[in-house]
C-alpha positions, 0 to 999 in steps of 0.5 A, a space after each residue: 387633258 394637259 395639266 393646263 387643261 381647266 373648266 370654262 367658266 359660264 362667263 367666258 362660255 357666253 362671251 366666247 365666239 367659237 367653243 363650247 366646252 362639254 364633258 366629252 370634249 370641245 366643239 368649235 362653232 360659231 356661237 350667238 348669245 340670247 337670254 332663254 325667254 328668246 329661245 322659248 315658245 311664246 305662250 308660257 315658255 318658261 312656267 312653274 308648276 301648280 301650286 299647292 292649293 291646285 293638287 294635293 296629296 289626296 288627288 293622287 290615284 293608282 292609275 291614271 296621268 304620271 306627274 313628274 316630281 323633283 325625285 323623278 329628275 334625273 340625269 337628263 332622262 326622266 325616272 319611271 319610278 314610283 311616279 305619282 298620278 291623278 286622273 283623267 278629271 284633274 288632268 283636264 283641269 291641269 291641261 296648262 301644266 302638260 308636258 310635250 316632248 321635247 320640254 325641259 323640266 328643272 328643279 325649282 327648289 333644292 338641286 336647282 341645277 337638276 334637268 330632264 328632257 322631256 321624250 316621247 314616251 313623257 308626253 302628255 304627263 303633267 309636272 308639279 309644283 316643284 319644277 320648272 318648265 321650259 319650252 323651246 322654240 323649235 324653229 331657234 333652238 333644238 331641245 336635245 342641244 339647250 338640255 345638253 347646255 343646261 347641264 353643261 358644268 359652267 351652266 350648272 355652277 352659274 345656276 346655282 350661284 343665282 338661286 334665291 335663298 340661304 337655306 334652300 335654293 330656289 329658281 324662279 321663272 324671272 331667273 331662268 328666263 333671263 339666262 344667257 344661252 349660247 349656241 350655234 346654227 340649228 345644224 350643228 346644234 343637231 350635229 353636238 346633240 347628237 354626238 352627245 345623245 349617242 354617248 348618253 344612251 351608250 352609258 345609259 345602255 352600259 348602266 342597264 346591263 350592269 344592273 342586269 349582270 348585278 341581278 343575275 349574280 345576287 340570284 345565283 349568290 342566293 340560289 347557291 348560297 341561301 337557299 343551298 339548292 344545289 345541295 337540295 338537288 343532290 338530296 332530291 336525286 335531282 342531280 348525277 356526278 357528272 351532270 350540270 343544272 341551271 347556273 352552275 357546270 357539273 364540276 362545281 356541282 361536284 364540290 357541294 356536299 351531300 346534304 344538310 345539317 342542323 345547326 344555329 343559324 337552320 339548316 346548313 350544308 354538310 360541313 359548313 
């Protein structure tokens, strides 16, 4: 990027005619502006979650329907962690709040700008009352280019300049509906969707691995270092000079010593 190179504001992005600037660069489309509720399923298209006095605390259960919570929003994909649930009963009696793929969820309150898309292995899960949820209508907008859009910069800074409330921001459906959308035909909203979905799940991908390699190391670094097992193999004629054993070659089995020791801090090898 040049040293002129600046952010498009949510204004210019909705009343430019042929750009939409992304993180990952600039797509030049022709494009058309409609506030959300236009682009949106008819029946509830854009709806808040159960209120307080329809789900409490102590309807959770151990096994049964996941419901997405602010915490479970993460960076367009949904967290599959501590996920609360309730049962095959109150998932009936909440049929109304069902997520379907390809909804998106946000934040109502707090992180306003903060969105999931829904996918497949989310359908049928339920959202809480802290959320929003937005559904669109397939034959006017794909859901992957509108939650691309959603967390578009410029989208994420408007949103949060138009929450309600000094100490707490908050949305509510009359504000999101009425957002304006900017997009292109439906071919090249899969076309940018796309694109933009193969670099996520790249970095998605990367991100795992990274945890993955993370992992191993604090295993070996444990392995080596706190449990002092290669010491232990050498105590335990587990072990030749020469020989490697899991997670480390002979020539740096070679340099731990013979055995343990008394001290301190417990037992440590020889020298240490």
């Amino acid at each position: 990027m040049g040293s002129g190179w600046r952010v498009m504001s949510f204004s210019e992005m909705v009343t430019s005619q042929g750009k939409l600037e992304t993180e990952y660069g600039h797509f030049r489309c022709g494009l058309k502006v409609d506030p959300l509720w236009k682009l949106c399923c008819s029946e509830r298209g854009v709806q808040t979650g159960p209120f307080g006095s329809q789900l409490h605390q102590r309807d959770y259960v151990q096994v049964g329907t996941p419901i997405i919570t602010v915490e479970h929003l993460g960076e367009n994909r949904i967290i599959h962690r501590n996920l609360p649930c309730v049962s095959d009963k109150d998932k009936a009696r909440l049929a109304r709040y069902t997520l379907r793929q390809g909804d998106v969820v946000f934040s109502r309150v707090g992180s306003v700008d903060r969105r999931s898309l829904v996918r497949e292995t989310e359908d049928g899960w339920l959202f809480s009352g802290r959320c929003l949820r937005v559904r669109p209508d397939p034959n006017k907008i794909e859901s992957a280019y509108l939650s691309y859009f959603f967390g578009l910069p410029a989208f994420r800074e408007h949103i949060r300049s138009i929450a309600v409330g000094a100490t707490m921001p908050s949305l509510n459906t009359r504000i999101l509906r009425d957002v304006p959308i900017a997009y292109p035909s439906l071919p090249e909203q899969r076309r940018i969707a796309h694109i933009l979905g193969t670099l996520d799940d790249k970095i998605e991908l990367n991100r795992r691995m990274n945890a993955t390699l993370e992992g191993m190391a604090q295993a070996l670094f444990k392995y080596w270092f706190v449990d002092f097992e290669p010491v232990r193999a050498k105590m335990e004629g587990r072990w030749r000079r020469g020989e490697s054993l899991p997670g480390m070659p002979a020539e740096l089995y070679d340099l731990f010593p013979e055995r343990l020791v008394a001290s301190a801090l417990g037992d440590v090898p020889e020298g240490w």
